[in-house]
N, C-alpha and C positions, 0 to 999 in steps of 0.2 A: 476575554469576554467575562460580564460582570455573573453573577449568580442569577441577578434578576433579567439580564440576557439570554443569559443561559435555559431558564424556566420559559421565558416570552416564544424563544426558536424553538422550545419543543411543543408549546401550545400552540404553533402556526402549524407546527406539520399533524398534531392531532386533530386540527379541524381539516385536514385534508384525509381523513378516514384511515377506515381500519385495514381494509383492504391494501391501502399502499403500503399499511405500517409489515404484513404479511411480505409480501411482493418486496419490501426491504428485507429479508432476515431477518425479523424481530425475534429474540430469544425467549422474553419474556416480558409478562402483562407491565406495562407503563403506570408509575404511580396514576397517572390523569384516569386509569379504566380501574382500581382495585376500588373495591364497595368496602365500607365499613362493615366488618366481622357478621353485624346484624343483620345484616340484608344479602349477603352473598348466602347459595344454594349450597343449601348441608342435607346431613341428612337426620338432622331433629327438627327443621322446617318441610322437606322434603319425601315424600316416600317413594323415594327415586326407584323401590322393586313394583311398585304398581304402575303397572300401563293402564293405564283409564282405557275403556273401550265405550265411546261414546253414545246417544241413544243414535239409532239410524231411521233414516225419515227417507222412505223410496217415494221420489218425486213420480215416478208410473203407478205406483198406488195411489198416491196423492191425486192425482187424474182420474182412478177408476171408478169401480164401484164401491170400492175399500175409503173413498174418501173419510167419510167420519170418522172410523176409526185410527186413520191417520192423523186427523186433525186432534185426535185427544192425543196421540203419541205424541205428536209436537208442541201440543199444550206443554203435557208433563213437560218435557227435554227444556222448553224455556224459563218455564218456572224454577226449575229442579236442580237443577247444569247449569241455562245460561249459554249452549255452548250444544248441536247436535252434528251429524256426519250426515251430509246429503248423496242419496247412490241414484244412480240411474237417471241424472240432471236433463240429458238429452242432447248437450255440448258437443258437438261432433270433437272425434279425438285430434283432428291434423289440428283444429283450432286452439285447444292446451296444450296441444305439445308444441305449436311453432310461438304461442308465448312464455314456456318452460323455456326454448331453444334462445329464442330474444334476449330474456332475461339475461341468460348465463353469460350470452355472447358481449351484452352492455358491459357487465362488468370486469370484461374480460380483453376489454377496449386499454389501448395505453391510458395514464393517467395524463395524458395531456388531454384526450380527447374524453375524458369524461369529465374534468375540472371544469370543463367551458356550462357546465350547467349548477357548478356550485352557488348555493345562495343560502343567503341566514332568513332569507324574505318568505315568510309562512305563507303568504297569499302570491306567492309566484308561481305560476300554472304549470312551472317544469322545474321541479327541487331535487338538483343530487346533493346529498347531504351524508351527516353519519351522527349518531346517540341521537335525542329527542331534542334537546334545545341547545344549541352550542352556544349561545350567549349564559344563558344562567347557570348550566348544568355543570355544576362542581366535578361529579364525575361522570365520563363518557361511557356509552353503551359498544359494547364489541359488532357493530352494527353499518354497515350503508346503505342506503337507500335510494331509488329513485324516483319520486313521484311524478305522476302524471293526471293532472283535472281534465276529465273527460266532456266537460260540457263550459258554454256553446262550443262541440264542436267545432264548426267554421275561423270561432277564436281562439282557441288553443292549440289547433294541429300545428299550427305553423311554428308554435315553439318547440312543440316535440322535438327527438335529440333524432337526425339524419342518418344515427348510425346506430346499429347494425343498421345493413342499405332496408334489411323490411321491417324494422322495427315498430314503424308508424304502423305500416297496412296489417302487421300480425295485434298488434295492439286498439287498432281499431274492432276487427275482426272479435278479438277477446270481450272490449267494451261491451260490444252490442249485444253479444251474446250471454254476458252474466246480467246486463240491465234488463232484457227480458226474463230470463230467468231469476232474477231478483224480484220482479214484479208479479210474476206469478207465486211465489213465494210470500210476499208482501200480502197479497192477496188472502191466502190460506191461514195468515197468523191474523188479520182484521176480523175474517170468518170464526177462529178459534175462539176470540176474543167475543166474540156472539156481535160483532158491528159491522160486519160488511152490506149492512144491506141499510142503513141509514146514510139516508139522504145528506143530511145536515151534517156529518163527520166531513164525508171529502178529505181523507188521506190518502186515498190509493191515487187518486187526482193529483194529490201535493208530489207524493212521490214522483208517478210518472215524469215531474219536469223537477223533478228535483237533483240534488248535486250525484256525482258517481265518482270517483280519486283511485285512481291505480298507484299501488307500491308494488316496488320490485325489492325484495330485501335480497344483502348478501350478507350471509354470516361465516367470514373466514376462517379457517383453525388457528384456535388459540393458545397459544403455547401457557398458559396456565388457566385454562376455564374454570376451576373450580375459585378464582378469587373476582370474576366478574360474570356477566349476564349479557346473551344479545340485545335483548328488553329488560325492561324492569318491570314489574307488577304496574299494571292500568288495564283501563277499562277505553272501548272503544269509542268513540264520539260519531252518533252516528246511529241509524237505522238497523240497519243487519251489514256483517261484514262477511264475504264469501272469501273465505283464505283455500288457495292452491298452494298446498307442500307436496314435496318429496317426501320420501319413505324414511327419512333419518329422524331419527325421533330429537325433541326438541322444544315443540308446546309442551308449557303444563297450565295448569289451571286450579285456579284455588276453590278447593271441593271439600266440603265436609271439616274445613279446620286444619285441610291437609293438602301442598301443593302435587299433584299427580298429574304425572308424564301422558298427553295424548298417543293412543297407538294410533300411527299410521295406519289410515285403509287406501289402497291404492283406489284410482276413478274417480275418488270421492270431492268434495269439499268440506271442509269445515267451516261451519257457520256458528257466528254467533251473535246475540243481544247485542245493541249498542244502548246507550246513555239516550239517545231520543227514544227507542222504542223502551223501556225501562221507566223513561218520564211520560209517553202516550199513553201506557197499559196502567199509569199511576202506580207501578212496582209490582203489578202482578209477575210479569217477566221480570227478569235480573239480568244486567249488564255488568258479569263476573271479570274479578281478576285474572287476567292472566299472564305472564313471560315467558320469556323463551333461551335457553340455556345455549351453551358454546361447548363447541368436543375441539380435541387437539390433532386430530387426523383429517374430517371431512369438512368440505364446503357446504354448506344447505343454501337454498335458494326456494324462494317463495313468493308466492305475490297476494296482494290483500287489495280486495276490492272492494271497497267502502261506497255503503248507499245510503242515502238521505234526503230527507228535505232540501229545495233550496239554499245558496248561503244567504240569503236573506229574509226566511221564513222563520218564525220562531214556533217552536214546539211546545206544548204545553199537554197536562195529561187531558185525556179525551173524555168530555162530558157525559159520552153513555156509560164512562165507567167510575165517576161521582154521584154517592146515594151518603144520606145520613153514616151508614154503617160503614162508608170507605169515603171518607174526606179525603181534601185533593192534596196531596201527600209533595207536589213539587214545585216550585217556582216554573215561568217558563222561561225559556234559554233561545238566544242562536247563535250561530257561527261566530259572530265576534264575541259577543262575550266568553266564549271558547275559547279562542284564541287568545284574549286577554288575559283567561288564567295559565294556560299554559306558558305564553312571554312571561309572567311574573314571579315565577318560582321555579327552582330546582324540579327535575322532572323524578325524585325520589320521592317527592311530595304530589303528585301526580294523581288526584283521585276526584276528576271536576264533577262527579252525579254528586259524593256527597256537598258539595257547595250548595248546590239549588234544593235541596230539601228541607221542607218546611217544618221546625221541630213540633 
């Protein structure tokens, strides 16, 4: 076999993810996963001794008579962060734990029966995949993934993956229960924003029938984490994202000039800014970087559910929050043009809010 054969049959088995490469014995990180010196997690980028402890926003105060001054706490935590710990959601527990339980069991499926949903296709309604673009992306993320588009319903279930046998009815179950509770949430930051009660806005509208994407991430142990990353720094595209982890720490987030490790709080969620609501609020909110690190003993498992507009709605910043003294700071955007940046370029390069910003 030639050398350029040779390169070709290892880049065929790296687009079949990280997890097989695990599940083979792999000793050590594969040239295809090492990051260039600058961009891998040290600790003069890093302040890997601080666990960030996030702002906490109790969704039963949030309903009480505590409202207001909940809604400045969450003012701050978006402004500020980018990024808050939701407690006391309302989520019945059998329904997180039987999609924690899904999740694991997905990828814990032979690699025959989870290949059958490999696809390079960004708008294909059921993506197991691994790193962020496997066409462009020079180097791969320690990462798989499987996504799942939640809407219409009626047309997507049927692509869902069969297996685990409940992994539909546990993942529907999951849907419906963060899309309300995204909506209510949704809700509270319109209010925050002093707009919920204009007529003429109509976002809580847009949203209601707007898009919802389920990720199930698996991030295997890595036999050298400190020269690669599950993710890479970006920012999320998208309305608010409700991320369910596990207690292994893992997020960090770029805070103050300094990347800091998320503590885990068990119950919780972790929410953050997307790039829509970051371009609605005209940057009063911030749609922060963040990635997510590899250890060499644990699996982590997580799932991220992404809220937005329709994929055919373009978002633009919101009129009650343009005055002489706050010009309209961003282009407006949708789904495709999204997707056109991301196909385009290396996912190290990966930062699509600043694109649409108007200098």
């Amino acid at each position: 076999m030639s050398p350029m054969q040779h390169e070709l049959s290892h880049e065929a088995e790296y687009q079949k993810g990280v997890k097989r490469l695990y599940e083979n014995g792999i000793q050590h990180v594969p040239r295809k996963y090492i990051l260039p010196e600058t961009d891998r997690p040290n600790e003069r980028s890093s302040r890997a001794e601080l666990n960030l402890k996030l702002p906490e926003i109790d969704c039963a105060q949030l309903n009480g008579p505590n409202r207001g001054r909940v809604l400045a706490s969450l003012s701050y935590a978006c402004e500020n962060y980018g990024f808050f710990q939701l407690t006391n959601h309302g989520i019945p527990e059998e329904i997180i734990n039987n999609m924690s339980d899904m999740s694991k069991k997905f990828f814990e499926l032979p690699f025959a029966d989870r290949e059958k949903y490999m696809s390079l296709d960004m708008r294909s309604p059921v993506r197991y995949g691994t790193s962020f673009n496997q066409i462009k992306d020079e180097v791969f993320c320690w990462r798989d993934f499987l996504k799942l588009v939640c809407d219409p319903q009626p047309d997507v279930l049927s692509h869902w993956p069969c297996a685990p046998i409940d992994l539909k009815e546990s993942g529907v179950a999951y849907a419906k229960a963060t899309k309300l509770l995204f909506l209510s949430l949704a809700q509270a930051i319109l209010e925050s924003l002093g707009i919920r009660n204009r007529d003429d806005d109509g976002m809580l509208k847009e949203l209601e029938n707007g898009s919802q994407i389920l990720v199930m991430n698996c991030y295997p142990p890595c036999p050298e984490p400190e020269l690669t990353v599950g993710m890479l720094p970006h920012s999320d595209y998208g309305f608010l994202t409700l991320l369910l982890q596990d207690e292994i720490r893992g997020l960090q987030i770029h805070h103050q000039d300094h990347w800091v490790t998320v503590e885990p709080l068990p119950g919780s969620f972790v929410v953050n800014v997307g790039d829509h609501l970051e371009i609605f609020s005209n940057g009063r909110y911030k749609s922060v970087l963040h990635r997510v690190l590899v250890n060499s003993y644990n699996y982590r498992i997580s799932v991220a559910s992404l809220h937005s507009l329709s994929f055919a709605s373009t978002v633009q910043p919101s009129s009650a929050l343009i005055n002489e003294s706050n010009p309209r700071r961003y282009r407006g955007t949708d789904f495709s043009g999204f997707l056109e940046f991301v196909k385009s370029r290396d996912s190290t390069k990966k930062n699509f809010i600043e694109s649409i910003k108007l200098s």
